[in-house]
N, C-alpha and C positions, 0 to 999 in steps of 0.2 A: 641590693635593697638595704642590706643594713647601713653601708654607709653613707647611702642616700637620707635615713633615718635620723645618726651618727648628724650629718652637716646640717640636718633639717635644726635640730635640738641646738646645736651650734650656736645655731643662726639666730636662736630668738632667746640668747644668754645665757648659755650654758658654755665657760669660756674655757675649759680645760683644754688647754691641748689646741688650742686652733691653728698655731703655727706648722705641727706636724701633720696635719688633715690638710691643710691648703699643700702641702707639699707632695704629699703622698695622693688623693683625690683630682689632681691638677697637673696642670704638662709642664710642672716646674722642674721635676725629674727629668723630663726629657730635655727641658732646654740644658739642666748641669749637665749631662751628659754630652750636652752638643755642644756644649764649652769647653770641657776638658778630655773629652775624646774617650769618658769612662764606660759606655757600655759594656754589658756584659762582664765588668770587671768585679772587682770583691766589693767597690764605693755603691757600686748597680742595686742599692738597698732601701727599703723604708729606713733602718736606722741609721740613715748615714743623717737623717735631722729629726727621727723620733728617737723618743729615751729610751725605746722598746720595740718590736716586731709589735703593730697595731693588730687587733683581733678581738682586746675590750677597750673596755673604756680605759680603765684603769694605765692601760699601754700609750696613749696618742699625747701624751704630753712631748713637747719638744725639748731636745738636745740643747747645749749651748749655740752649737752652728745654727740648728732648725730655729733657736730664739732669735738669732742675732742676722737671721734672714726675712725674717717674720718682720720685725723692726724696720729694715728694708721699705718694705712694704705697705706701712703703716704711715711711714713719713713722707713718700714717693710715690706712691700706687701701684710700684712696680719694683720686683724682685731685684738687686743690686751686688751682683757675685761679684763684681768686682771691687765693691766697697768694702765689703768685709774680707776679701784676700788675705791685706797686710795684718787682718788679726788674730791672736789667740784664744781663737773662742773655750776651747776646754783647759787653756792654761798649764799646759804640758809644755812649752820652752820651745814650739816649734809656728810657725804661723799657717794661719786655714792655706793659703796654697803650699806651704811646703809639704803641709801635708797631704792634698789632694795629688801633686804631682807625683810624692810617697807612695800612692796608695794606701793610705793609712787614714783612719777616719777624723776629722777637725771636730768632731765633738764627743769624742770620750779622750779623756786623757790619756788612758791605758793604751790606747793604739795609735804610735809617732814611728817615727820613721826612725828605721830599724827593727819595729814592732809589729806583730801584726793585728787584727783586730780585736783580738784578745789577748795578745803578747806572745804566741807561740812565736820563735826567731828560729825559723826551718832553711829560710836560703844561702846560697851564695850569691851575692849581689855586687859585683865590681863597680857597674855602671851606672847602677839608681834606677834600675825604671821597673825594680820590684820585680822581675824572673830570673830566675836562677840561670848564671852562665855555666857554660862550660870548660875548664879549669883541669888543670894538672902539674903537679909536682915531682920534674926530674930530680930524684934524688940523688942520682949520683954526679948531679951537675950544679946543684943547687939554685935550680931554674927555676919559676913560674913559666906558666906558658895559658892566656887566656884568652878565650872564642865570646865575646860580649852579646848577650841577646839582643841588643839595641842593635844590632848590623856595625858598629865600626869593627873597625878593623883587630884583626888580631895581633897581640902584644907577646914579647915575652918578660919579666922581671929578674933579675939575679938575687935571690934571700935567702941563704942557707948554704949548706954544704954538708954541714960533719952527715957522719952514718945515724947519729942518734937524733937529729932533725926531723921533729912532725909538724906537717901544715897543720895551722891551728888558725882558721880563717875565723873574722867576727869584725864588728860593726865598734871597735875600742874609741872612736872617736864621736860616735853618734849621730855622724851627717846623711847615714839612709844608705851607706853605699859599704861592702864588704872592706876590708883592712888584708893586707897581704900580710902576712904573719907567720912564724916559728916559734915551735917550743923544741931546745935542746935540752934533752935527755940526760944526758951527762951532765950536765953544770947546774940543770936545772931557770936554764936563762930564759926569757919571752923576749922577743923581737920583733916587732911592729915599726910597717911603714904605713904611719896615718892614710887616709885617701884625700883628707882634705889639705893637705902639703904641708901639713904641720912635719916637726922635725921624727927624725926617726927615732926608738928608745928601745931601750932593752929595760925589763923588769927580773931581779932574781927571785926566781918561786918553785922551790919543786927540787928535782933531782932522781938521781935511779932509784926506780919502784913505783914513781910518780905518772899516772896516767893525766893530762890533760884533758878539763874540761870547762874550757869556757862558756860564758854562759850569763843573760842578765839577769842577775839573781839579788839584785836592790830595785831593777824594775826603772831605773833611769833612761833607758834606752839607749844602753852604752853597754857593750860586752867586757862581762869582769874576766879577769884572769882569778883560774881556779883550778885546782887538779887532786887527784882520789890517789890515796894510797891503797891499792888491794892486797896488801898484808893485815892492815887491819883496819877498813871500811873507814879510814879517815877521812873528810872533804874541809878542804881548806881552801877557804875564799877570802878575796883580796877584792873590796868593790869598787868599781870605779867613782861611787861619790863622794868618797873618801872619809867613808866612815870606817870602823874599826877592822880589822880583817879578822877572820876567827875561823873556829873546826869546829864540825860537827861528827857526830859516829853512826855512820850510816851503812855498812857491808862488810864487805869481808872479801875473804880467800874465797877464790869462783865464783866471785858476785863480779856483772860487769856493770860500769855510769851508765848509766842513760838517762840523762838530764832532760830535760822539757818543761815546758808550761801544760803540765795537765790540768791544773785547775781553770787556767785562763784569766789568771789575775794580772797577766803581766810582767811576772817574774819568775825566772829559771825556777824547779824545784828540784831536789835533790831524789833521783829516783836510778834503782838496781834490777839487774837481771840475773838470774842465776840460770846458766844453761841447762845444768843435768837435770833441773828440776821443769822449768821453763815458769819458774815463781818473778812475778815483776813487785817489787815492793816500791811503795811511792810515797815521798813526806810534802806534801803539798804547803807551798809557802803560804798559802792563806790561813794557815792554823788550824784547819781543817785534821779531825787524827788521821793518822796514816795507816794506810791499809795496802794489801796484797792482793793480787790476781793470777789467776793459772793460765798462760797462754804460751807456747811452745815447748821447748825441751833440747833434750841433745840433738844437735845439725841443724839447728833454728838458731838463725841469729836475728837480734833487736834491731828493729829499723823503726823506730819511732816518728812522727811524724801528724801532721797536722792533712787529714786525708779528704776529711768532710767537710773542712775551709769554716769551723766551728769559733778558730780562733782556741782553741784548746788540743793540745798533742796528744793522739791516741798510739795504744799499745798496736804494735805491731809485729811478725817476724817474716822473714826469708829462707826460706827452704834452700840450700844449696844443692840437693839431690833432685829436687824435683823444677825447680825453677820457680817457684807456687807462692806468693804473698799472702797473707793471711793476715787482716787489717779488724780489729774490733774499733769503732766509731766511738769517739766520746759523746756524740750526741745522743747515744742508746739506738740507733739504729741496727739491725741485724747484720750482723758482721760475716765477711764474706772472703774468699781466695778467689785471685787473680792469679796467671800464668803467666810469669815474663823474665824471662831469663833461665835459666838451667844449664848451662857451661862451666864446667868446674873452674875456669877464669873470671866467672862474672861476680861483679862486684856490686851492690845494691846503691844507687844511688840518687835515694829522695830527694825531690825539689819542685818548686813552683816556677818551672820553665816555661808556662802560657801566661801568669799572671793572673788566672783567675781567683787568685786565694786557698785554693786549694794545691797541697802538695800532690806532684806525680809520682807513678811509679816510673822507674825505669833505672837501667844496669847499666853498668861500661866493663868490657869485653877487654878482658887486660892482655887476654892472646892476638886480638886485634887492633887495639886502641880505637874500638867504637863503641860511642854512646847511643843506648835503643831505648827511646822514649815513647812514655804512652800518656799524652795530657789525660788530664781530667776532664777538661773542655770538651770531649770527645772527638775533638780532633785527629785526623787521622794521627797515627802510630809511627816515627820513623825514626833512622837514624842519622847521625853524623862520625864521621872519625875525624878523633880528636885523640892523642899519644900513641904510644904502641910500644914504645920502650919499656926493658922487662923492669925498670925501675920507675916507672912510673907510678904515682900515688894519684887517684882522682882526686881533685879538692870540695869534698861536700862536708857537710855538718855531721856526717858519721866519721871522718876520713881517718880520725883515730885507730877506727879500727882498722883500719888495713895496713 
């Protein structure tokens, strides 16, 4: 009724917002959806063309997209997705279909590909089609070995070797699709093979003491190379848009990175776990002061992670004794444990393997080389095997730690 109300008032010049009510109140949604194959995906939204989730007035104003489909309409009598494709309605450097094919929204700039709808960057993505593959790094071979959720075929790469080699996956080129990558420990070198065939590089950054943490923390949609000294809580970042690199003093001795977009501005923030305590301390890149939260403790480890598909990284941990996640929601929802995994071999490994924008739980079994996945989608719960060798690293966004 109310938005019968809402189109009534519309209707006889009250012009706010018309572009995202004709979208939202009409089967325009369902035809984008029948175009681009997005139901049920994270685009399955009012704001994928309003400025806001509609519920007042104040909200139904339209996006750059929800404008520039509106227009559409205006000059045609009829909706034209295809016309607006080749554009950059939010003016983010990416165009409305790359970004739809993304998964990534064409009218907020803050979510491009690589990004998510509010910038949390939680997957491993080889293939582009936004869910997390399945991935492993023989280290004693200095192998890649990659299971693609798109169904092609499985690959292996050769990138690495030494013993002080950690996969350090990221999106360094900004085409949507994960970067096969190393940080050597020893020398302190980064190695990246672009996805998009650009040439291969090495960057010198870091060395022994130096944890990697890359991460987009200028918000361009390109993964910076960055890494934390835990002697004395240094973060030294190197941005991809090539502005100045610099440090800041963020932890310490038994404090572990746990970098993430919690605020959801779109850009890495620089945030710590202390395990004896189970203190997460968080400096949010939007300026915002920085503040602390009490969530685990000793045999809790940080699995960080984007849970409630909020577009913001909530704190999280992993029970190794009990198998138990324990997930507090950024959106203030009441926070809750799930039971998945407990094998003293299992290794936590968050990802968005359905694609529905929100991150999964699920573990890989280093004793077996199977990965046990539980969507969010509520889709059934299953597994795959995928390594088993005792040098095996899974390749996700925690994989540091392992």
């Amino acid at each position: 009724m109310r938005l019968k109300v809402l189109s009534g008032l519309l209707a006889v010049g009250l012009v706010l917002g018309v572009s995202a009510i004709a979208f939202a109140t009409s089967g325009y949604k369902t035809q984008f959806n029948t175009r681009y194959g997005t139901t049920g995906s994270t685009l399955d939204q009012c704001i994928l063309c309003h400025a806001a989730n509609p519920g007042t007035l104040a909200n139904i104003s339209g996006n750059p997209y929800g404008v520039a489909l509106q227009n559409t309409i205006n000059n045609t009598g009829t909706i034209d997705f295809a016309g607006v494709e080749p554009l950059d309605s939010d003016g983010d450097g990416f165009t409305n279909i790359a970004e739809i094919n993304a998964r990534t929204f064409p009218g907020n700039a803050a979510s491009k590909p690589g990004v998510s709808a509010g910038g949390a960057t939680n997957i491993v993505d080889f293939d582009g089609d936004k869910k997390t593959d399945l991935a492993f790094y023989r280290s004693n071979a200095g192998a890649w070995y990659i299971h693609p959720s798109s169904g092609a075929a499985a690959y292996g790469v050769g990138w690495g070797g030494d013993p002080s080699d950690k996969p350090v996956p990221g999106d360094y080129d900004g085409d949507g699709k994960t970067d096969i990558a190393f940080y050597r420990a020893a020398t302190g070198a980064w190695y990246v093979i672009p996805s998009s065939g650009a040439t291969s590089y090495g960057v010198g950054w870091g060395g022994m003491g130096f944890t990697a943490v890359p991460g987009d923390y200028d918000g361009d949609g390109k993964t910076d190379i960055a890494i934390y000294q835990t002697s004395t809580g240094a973060w030294w970042i190197k941005p991809s848009s090539g502005a100045a690199s610099y440090g800041v003093g963020w932890g310490g001795m038994g404090f572990s990175a746990v970098p993430g977009d919690y605020d959801g501005d779109g850009r890495t923030d620089l945030a710590i776990y202390q395990a004896s305590t189970g203190a997460w301390w968080i400096k949010p890149s939007s300026g915002a002061a920085a503040y602390g939260v009490g969530w685990g403790g000793t045999g809790f480890s940080a699995v960080p992670g984007d849970y409630d598909g909020d577009g913001k990284t909530d704190i999280a941990i992993y029970d190794s004794l009990t198998g138990i996640w324990w997930i507090k929601p950024s959106s203030g929802a009441a926070a809750y444990g799930i039971s998945w995994g407990g094998d003293p071999s299992d290794k936590p490994v968050a990802g968005d393997y359905d694609g529905d924008g929100k991150d999964d739980i699920a573990f890989y079994r280093a004793s077996t080389g199977a990965w046990y996945i539980k969507p969010s989608s509520g889709v059934a719960a299953y597994g795959v095997g995928w390594g088993g060798n005792a040098t095996d690293i899974p390749v996700n966004i925690n994989c540091s730690m392992f």
